[in-house]
DRENMI-70862 format. One line per field, with one value per residue (C-alpha): residue in three letters; chain; x, y, z. Coordinates in nm, 3 decimals. Each point is the difference from the previous one (the first is absolute). Layout:
N
residuo <- [Ala,...]
cadena <- [A,...]
u <- [X,...]
v <- [Y,...]
w <- [Z,...]
//
This chain:
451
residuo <- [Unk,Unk,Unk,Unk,Unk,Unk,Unk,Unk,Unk,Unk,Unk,Unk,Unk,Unk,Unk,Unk,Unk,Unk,Unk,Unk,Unk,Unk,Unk,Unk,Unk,Unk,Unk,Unk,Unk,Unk,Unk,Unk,Unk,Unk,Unk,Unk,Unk,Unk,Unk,Unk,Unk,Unk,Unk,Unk,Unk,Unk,Unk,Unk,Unk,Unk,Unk,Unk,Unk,Unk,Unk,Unk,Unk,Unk,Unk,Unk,Unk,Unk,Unk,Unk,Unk,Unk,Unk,Unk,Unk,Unk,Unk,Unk,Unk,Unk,Unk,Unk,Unk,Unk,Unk,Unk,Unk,Unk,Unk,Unk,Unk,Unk,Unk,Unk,Unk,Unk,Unk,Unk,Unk,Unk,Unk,Unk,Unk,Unk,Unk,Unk,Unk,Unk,Unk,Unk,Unk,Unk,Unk,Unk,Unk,Unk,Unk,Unk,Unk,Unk,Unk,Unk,Unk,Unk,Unk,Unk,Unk,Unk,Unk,Unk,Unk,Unk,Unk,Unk,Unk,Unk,Unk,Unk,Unk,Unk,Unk,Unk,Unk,Unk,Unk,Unk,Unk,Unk,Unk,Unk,Unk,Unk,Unk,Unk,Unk,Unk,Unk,Unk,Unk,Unk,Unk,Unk,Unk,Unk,Unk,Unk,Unk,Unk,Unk,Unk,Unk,Unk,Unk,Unk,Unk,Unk,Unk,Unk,Unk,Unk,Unk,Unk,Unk,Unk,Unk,Unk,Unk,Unk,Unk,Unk,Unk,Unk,Unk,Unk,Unk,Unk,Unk,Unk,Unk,Unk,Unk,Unk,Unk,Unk,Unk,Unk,Unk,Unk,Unk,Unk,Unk,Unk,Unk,Unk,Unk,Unk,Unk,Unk,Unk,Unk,Unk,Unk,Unk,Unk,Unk,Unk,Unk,Unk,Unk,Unk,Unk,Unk,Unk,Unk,Unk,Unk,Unk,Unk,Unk,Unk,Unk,Unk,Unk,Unk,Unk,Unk,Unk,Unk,Unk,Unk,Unk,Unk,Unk,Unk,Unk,Unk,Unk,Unk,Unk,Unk,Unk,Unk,Unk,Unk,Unk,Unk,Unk,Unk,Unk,Unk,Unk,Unk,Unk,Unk,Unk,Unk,Unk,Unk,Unk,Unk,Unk,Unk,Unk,Unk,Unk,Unk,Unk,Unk,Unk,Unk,Unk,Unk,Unk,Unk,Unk,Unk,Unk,Unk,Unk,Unk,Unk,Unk,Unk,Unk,Unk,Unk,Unk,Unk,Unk,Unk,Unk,Unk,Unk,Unk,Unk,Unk,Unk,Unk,Unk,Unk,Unk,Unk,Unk,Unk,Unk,Unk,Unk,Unk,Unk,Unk,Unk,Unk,Unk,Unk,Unk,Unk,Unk,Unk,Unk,Unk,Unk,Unk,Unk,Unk,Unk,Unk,Unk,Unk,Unk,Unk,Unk,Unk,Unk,Unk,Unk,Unk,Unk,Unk,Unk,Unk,Unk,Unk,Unk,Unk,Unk,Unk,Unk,Unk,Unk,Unk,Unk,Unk,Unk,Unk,Unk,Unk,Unk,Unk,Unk,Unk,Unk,Unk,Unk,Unk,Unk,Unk,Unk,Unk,Unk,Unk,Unk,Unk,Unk,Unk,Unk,Unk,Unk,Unk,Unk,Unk,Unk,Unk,Unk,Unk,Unk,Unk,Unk,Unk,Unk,Unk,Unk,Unk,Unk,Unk,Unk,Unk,Unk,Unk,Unk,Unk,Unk,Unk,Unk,Unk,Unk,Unk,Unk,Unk,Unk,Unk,Unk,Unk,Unk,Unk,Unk,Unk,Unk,Unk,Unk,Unk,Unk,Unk,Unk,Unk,Unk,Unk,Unk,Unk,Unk,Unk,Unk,Unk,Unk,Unk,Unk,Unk,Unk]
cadena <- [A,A,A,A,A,A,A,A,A,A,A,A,A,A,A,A,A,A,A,A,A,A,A,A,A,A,A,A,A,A,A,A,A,A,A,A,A,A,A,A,A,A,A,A,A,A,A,A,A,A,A,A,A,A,A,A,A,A,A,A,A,A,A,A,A,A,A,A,A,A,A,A,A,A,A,A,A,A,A,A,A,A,A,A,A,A,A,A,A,A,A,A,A,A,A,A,A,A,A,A,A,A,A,A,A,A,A,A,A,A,A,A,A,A,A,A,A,A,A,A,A,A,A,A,A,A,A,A,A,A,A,A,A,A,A,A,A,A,A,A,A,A,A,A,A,A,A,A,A,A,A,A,A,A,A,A,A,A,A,A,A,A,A,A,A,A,A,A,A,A,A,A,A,A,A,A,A,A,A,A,A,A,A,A,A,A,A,A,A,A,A,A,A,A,A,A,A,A,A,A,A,A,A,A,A,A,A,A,A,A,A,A,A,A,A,A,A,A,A,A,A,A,A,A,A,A,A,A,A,A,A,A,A,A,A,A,A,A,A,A,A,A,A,A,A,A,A,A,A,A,A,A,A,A,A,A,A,A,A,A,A,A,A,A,A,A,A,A,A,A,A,A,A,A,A,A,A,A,A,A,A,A,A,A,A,A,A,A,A,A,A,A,A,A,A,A,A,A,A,A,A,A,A,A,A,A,A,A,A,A,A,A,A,A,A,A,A,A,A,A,A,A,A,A,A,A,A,A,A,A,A,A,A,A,A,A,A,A,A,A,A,A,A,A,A,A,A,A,A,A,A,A,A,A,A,A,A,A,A,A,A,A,A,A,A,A,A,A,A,A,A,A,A,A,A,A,A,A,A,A,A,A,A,A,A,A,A,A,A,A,A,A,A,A,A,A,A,A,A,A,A,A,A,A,A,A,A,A,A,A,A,A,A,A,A,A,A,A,A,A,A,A,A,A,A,A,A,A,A,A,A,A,A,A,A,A,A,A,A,A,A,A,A,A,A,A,A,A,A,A,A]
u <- [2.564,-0.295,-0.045,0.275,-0.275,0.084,-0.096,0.240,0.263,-0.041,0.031,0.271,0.189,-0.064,0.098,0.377,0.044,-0.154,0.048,0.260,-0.215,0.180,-0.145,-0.285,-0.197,-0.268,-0.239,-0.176,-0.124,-0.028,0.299,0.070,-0.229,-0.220,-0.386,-0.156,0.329,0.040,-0.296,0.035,-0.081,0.365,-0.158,0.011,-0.185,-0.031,-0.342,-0.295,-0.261,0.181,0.303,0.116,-0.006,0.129,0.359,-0.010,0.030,0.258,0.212,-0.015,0.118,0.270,0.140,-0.008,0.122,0.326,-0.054,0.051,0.266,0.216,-0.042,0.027,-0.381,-0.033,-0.347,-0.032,-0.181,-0.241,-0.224,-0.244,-0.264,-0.337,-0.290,-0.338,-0.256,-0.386,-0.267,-0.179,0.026,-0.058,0.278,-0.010,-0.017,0.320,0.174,-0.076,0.140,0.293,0.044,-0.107,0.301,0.256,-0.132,-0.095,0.371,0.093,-0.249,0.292,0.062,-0.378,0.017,-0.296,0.017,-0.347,0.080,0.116,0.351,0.246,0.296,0.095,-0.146,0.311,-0.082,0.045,0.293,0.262,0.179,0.248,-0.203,0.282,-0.173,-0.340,-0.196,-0.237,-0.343,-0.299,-0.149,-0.317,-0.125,-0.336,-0.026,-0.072,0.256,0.267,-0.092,-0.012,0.347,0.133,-0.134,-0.115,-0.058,-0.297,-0.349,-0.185,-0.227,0.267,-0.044,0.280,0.265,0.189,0.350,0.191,0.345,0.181,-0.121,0.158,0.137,0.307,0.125,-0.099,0.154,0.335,-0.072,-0.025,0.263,0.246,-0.162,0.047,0.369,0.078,-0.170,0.233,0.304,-0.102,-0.049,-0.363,-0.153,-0.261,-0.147,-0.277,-0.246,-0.391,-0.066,-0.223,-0.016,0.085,0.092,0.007,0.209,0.301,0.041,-0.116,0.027,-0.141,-0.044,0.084,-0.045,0.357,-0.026,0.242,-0.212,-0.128,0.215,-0.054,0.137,-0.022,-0.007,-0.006,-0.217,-0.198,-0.172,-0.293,0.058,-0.203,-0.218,-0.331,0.116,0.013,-0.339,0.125,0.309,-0.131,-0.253,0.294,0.112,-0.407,-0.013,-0.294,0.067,-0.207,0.058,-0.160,0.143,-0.142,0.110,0.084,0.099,0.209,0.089,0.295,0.073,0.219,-0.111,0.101,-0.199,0.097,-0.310,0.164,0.289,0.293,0.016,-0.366,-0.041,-0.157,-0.362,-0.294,-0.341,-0.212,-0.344,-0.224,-0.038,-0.282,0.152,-0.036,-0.198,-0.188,-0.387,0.063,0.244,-0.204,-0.288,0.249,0.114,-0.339,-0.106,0.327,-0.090,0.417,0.079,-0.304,0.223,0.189,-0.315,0.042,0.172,0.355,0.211,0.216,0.438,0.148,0.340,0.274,0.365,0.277,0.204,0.371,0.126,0.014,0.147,-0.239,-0.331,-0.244,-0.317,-0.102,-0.358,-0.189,-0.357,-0.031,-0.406,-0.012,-0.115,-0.057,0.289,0.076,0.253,0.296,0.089,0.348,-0.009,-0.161,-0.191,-0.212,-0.178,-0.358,0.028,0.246,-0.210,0.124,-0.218,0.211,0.218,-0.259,-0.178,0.294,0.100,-0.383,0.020,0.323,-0.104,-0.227,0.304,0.194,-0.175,0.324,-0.068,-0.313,0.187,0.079,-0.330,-0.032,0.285,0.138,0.441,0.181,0.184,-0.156,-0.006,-0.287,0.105,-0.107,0.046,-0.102,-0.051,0.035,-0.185,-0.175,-0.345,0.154,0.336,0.237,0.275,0.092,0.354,0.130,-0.047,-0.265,-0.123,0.254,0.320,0.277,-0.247,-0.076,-0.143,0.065,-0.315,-0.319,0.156,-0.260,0.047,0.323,0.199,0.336,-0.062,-0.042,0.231,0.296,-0.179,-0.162,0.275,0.192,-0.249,-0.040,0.398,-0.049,-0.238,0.210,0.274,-0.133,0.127,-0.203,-0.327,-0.171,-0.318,-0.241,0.175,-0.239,-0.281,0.113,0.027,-0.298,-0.029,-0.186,-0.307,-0.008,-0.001,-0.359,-0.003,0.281,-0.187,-0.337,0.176,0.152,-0.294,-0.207,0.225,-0.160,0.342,0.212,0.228,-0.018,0.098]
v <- [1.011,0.222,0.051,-0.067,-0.146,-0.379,-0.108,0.161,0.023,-0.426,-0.011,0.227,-0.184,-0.361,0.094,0.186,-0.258,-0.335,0.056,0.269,0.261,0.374,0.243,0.035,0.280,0.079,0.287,0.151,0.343,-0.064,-0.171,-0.355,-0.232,0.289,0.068,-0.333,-0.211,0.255,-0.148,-0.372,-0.219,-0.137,-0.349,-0.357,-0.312,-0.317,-0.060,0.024,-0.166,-0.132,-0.241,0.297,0.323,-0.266,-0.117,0.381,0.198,-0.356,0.113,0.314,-0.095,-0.192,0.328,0.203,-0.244,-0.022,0.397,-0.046,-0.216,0.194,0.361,-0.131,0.030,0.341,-0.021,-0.126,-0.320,-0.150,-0.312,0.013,-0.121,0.113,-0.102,0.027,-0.041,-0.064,-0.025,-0.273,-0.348,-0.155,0.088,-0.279,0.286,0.130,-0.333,-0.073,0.326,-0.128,-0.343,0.171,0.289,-0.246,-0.320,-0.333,-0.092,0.176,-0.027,-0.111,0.380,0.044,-0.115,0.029,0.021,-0.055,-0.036,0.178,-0.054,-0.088,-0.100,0.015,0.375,0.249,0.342,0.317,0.175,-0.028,0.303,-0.217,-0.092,-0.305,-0.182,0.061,-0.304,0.010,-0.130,0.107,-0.111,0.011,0.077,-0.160,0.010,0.266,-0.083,-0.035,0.319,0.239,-0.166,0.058,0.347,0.106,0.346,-0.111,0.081,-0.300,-0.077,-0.131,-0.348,-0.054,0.130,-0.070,0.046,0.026,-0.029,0.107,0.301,0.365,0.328,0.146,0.384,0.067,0.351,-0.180,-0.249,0.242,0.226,-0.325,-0.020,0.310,-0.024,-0.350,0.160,0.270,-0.196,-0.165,0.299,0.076,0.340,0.208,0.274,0.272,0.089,-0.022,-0.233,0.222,-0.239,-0.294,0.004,-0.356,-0.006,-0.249,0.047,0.162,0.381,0.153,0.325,0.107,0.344,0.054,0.329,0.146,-0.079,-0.278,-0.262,-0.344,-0.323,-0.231,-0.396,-0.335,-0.114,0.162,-0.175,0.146,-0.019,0.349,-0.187,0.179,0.203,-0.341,0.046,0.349,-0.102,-0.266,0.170,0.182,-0.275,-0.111,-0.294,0.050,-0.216,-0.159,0.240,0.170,0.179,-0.064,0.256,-0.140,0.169,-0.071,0.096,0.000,0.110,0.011,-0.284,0.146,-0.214,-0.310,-0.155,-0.199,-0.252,0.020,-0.304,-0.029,-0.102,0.213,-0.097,0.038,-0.069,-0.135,0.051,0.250,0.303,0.158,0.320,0.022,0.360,0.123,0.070,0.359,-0.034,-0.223,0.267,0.264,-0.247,-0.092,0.380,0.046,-0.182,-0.006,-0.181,-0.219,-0.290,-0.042,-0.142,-0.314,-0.204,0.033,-0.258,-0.140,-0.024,0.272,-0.085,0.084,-0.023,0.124,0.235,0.112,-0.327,-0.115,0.353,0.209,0.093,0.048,-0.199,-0.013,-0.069,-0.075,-0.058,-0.054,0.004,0.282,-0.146,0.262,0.100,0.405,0.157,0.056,0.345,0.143,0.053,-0.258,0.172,0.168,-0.329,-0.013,-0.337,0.152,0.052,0.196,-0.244,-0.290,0.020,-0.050,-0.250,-0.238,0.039,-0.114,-0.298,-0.093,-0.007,-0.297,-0.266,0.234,0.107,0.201,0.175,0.172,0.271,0.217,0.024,0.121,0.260,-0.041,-0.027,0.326,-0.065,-0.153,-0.010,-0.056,-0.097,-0.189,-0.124,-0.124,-0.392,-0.030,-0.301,-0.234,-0.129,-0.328,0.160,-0.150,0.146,0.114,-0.090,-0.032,0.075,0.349,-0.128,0.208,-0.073,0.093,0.110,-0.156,0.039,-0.052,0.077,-0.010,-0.112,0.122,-0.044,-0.227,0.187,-0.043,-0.326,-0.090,0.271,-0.246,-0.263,0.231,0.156,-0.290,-0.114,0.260,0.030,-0.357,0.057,0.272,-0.120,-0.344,-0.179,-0.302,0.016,-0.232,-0.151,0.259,0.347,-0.034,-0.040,0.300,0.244,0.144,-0.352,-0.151,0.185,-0.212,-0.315,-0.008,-0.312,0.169,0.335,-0.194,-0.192,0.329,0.208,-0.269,-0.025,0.157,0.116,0.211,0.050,0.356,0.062]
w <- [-1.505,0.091,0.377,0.229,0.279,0.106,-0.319,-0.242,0.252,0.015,-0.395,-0.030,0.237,-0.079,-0.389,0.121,0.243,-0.136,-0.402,0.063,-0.191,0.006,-0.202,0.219,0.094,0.303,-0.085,0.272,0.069,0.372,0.259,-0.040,0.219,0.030,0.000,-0.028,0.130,0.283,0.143,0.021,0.275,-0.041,0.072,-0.188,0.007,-0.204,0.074,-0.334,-0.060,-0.384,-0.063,-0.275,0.270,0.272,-0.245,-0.099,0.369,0.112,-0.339,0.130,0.338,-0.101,-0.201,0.340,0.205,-0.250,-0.003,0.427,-0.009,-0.258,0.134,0.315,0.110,-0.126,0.012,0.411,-0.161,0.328,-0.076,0.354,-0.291,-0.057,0.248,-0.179,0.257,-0.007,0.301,-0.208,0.078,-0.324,-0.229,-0.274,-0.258,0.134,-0.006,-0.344,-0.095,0.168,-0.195,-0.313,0.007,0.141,-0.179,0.111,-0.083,0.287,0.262,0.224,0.068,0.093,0.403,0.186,0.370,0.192,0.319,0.301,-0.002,-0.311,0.024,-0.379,0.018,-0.056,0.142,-0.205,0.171,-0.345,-0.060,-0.139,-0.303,-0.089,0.295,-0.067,-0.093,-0.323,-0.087,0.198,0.353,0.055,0.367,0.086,0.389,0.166,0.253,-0.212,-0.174,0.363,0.094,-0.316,-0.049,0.320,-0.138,-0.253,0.129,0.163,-0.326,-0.219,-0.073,-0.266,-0.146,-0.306,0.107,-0.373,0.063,-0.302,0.067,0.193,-0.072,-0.161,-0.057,-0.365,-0.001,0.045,-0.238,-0.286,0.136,-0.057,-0.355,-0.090,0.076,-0.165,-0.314,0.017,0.036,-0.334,-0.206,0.084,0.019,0.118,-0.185,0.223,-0.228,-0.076,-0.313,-0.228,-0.290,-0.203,-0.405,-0.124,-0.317,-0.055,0.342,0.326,-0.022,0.356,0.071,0.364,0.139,0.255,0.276,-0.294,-0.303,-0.223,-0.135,-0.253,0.134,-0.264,0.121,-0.121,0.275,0.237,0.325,0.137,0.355,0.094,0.321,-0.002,-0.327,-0.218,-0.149,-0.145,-0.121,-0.184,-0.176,-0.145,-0.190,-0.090,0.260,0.232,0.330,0.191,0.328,0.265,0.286,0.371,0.272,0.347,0.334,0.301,0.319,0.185,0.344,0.327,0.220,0.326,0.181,-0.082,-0.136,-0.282,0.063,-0.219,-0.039,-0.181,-0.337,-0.245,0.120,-0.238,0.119,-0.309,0.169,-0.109,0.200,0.218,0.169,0.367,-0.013,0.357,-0.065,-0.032,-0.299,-0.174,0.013,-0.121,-0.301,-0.087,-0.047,-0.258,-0.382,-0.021,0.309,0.013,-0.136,0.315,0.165,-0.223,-0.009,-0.173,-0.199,0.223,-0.012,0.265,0.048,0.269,0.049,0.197,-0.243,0.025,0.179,0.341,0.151,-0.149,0.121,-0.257,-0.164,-0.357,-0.050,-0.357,-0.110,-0.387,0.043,-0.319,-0.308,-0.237,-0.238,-0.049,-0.235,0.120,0.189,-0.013,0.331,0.183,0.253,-0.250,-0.097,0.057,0.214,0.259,0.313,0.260,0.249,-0.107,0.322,0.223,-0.193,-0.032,0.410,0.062,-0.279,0.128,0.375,-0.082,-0.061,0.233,0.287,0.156,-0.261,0.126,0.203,-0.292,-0.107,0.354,-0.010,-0.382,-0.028,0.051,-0.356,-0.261,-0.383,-0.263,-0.331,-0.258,-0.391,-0.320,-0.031,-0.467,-0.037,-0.217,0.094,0.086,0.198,-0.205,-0.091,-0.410,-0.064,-0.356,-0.351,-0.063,-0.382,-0.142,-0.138,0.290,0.224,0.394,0.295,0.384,0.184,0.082,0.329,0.241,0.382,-0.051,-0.168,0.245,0.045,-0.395,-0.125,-0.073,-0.124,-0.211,-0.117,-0.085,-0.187,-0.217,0.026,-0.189,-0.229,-0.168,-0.002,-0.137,0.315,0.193,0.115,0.252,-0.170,0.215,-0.197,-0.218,0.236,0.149,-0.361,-0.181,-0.252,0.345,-0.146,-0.301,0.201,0.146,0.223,0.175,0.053,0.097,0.250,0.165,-0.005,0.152,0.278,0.327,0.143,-0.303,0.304,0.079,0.370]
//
């Protein structure tokens, strides 16, 4: 297995545990869960805009929720959903994005709720996730929406409430993993993958803090995260990868501006940053920060983090576009701006207008971070068979990596071990490039379900 991020850890595990797999290896030259992985959201969701993604992430679900109740609940598992918002009235788009990821088959877990009471309306307040009802509910009354979420700003006119949906600790998660693979007979080996010799079987090279050593294999899985490209080419399979760099903030909330109880809130309007005349006169005499007088794609995102007793906020804005290579450390990429912080507390005022106080006086501790979304053009994963005998891959797994990782893994857990496959694995492997009605349908699809 090479990387021991979510992805590799997921394989690893579902192949000791599921097919009982023990001569099994994890290569890494940097701590488990680490790098990418160490900067997760730690969220989940069942809501995309395709039937495929949709069965995916719930298959995916279903292996943490076994994952909670096994452990028991290592990973803190909350479902308070996810509440995608929008100051637009007309939303048809958004509601055929709906019926097209969940199908028309079940449009009985679509409930719309336009006026300003419900009384089949379930609020979000589910730590116990066992409780928590599924589906989506879609807010369309203003009314409704302030009593519901009296902390959104005014303007909101719906909200998408998706209700399979929350947060889990995905540091635990692979921490359990890691043990249940060692209890089988799994191993880890710290060292930086120099090369691969493809004979009769895998021969890799590895560079150890005490020397260089050959490992020789008879499969490998590429599960590197933003690495996969590079390992790949070592073999002569060129993927189909980029790597997008995205930031985050998190930060003490001493003042209370964001309930605990909130969902993780995502506001899907486009962005106009509140600037005073005299900043906009400074940014419009600066050809790099020019930009941030225009308007800028829309998706910040907020959430409580650390559970009910905690204090902090995690905010997100995936608004980058353009993919970089990969830095070893993650600071040095060209994309991380040191501005971010401030940007995302203005963005993030908009649907959160408690919010506005920090941009006033910014939080006494705070942390900006950020990592590398591996993705394909259409963000869809790449689970299964590389083109080479006894070679696979787990990636390309871009901002949902915890939430996908299991299903992920025990996919590719399956297809190596020849077990069964649902009839989407192969939608989800490289051979979904050969089947062009699929890929024109997905690339013609206005949402590819980055959030």
């Amino acid at each position: 297995m090479i990387g021991a991020g979510f992805a590799g850890i997921a394989t690893a595990y579902y192949l000791c545990t599921k097919y009982k797999k023990s001569s099994v290896l994890l290569i890494d030259s940097r701590p488990p869960m680490s790098f990418t992985s160490a900067q997760s959201g730690d969220n989940y969701r069942n809501w995309w805009p395709h039937p495929t993604m949709v069965n995916f992430i719930n298959y995916s679900t279903d292996l943490m929720e076994d994952i909670a109740l096994e452990s028991p609940d290592v990973m803190h598992m909350m479902r308070r959903g996810y509440a995608l918002t929008t100051r637009r009235t007309d939303i048809d788009c958004l509601i055929e994005e709906l019926y097209a990821g969940y199908g028309e088959a079940e449009s009985d877990l679509i409930r719309i709720h336009s006026g300003p009471t419900s009384n089949s309306y379930q609020p979000s307040d589910f730590k116990d996730w066992t409780a928590a009802p599924t589906g989506v509910d879609v807010l369309s009354n203003r009314d409704l929406i302030r009593q519901t979420f009296p902390s959104f700003s005014t303007e909101v006119a719906n909200v998408l409430h998706i209700r399979r949906a929350g947060d889990i600790d995905g540091q635990h998660m692979g921490q359990y993993m890691l043990q249940r693979i060692q209890q089988y007979g799994g191993k880890r080996l710290s060292a930086h993958l120099k090369s691969i010799d493809q004979k009769q079987k895998f021969v890799l090279e590895v560079e150890r803090s005490d020397g260089f050593e050959r490992i020789s294999a008879d499969v490998i899985v590429n599960a590197a995260g933003p690495f996969a490209k590079d390992i790949a080419a070592m073999i002569g399979v060129d993927l189909p990868l980029k790597n997008v760099f995205q930031q985050k903030l998190a930060f003490d909330d001493k003042h209370n501006a964001i309930s605990r109880q909130q969902p993780f809130s995502l506001d899907l309007d486009d962005q106009e940053l509140d600037w005073t005349a005299e900043e906009r006169d400074l940014l419009a005499e600066d050809p790099d920060l020019a930009w941030l007088l225009k308007p800028i794609l829309g998706g910040t995102h907020c959430r409580p983090e650390g559970g009910d007793k905690r204090t902090w906020v995690k905010l997100g804005w995936a608004f980058n576009r353009d993919s970089s290579e990969p830095q070893q450390e993650l600071t040095d990429d060209p994309h991380f701006n040191p501005q971010f912080p401030e940007l995302i507390l203005r963005a993030a005022a908009r649907l959160n207008p408690s919010l506005k106080q920090y941009c006033e006086s910014f939080p006494d501790r705070w942390t900006h971070y950020g990592g590398y979304y591996p993705m394909t053009n259409e963000n869809w994963p790449l689970v299964g068979p590389l083109g080479v005998d006894g070679a696979f891959i787990t990636g390309a797994l871009s901002g949902y990596g915890c939430m996908a990782a299991c299903a992920a893994g025990s996919l590719c857990a399956s297809w190596i071990a020849d077990g069964d496959l649902p009839d989407y694995a192969s939608q989800l492997s490289l051979a979904r490039y050969d089947d062009d009605d699929l890929m024109a349908e997905i690339m013609n699809s206005p949402s590819k379900g980055i959030l």
